[in-house]
N, C-alpha and C positions, 0 to 999 in steps of 0.2 A: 562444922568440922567434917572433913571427908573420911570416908571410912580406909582402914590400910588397904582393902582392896580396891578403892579409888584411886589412896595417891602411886599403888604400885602401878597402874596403868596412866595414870593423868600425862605421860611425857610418850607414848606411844599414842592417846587418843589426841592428844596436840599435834602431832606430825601427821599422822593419817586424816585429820581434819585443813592441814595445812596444804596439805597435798592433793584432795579431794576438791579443794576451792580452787586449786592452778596457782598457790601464790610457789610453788615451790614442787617443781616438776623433774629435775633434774638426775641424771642418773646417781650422782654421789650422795643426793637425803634419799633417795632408795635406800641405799646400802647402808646409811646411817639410819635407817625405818626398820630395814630386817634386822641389823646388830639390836633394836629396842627392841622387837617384836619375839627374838630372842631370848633377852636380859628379863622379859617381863615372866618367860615360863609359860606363855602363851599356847606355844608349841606342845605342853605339857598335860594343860589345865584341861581337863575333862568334861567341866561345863558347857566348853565351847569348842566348837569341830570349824579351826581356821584351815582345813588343810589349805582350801581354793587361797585366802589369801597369801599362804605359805608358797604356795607356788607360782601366784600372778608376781612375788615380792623376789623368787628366785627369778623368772624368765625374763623381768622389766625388760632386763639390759643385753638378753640375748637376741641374736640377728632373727629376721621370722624366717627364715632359710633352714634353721635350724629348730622348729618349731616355736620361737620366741617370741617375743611382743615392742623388738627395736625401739623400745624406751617411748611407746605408743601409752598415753596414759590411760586410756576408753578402760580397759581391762582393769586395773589395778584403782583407779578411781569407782569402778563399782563395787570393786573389795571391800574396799576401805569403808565406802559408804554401808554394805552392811555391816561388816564388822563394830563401828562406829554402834549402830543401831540394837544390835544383841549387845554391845558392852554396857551403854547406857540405859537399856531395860531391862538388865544384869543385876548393875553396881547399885 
């Protein structure tokens, strides 16, 4: 049985895992990753310092003209992957 502070992340650590592998790269599961990464209180949680992925998850879909990362995955894939990595030797 998972603990509540599993199943509260288990649909943020599915996406971020879906995304890290390339099956799902797309600017719009961006924006539905930050609305989870949001919802989870992530932003919040004191155990863990996401600023980096907070911000690879804001600039995904901005131009790099504007210092942003034009829906380049390299960035936001190594986020994920650690964040991933602290959750699960977290939970």
């Amino acid at each position: 049985m998972e603990s509540a502070s599993t199943a509260k992340y288990q649909k943020f650590i599915q996406m971020m895992e879906t995304f890290a592998s390339g099956r799902d790269t797309s600017h719009q599961f961006v924006s539905a990753m930050e609305a989870e990464f949001w919802t989870c209180g992530l932003n919040e949680d004191e155990r863990f310092n996401f600023d980096d992925l907070m911000m690879a998850l804001d600039m995904f879909a901005v131009p790099t003209k504007d210092f942003g990362y034009n829906c380049d995955p390299k960035h936001l894939t190594s986020q994920c992957r650690y964040a991933l990595k602290v959750l699960r030797d977290e939970l």
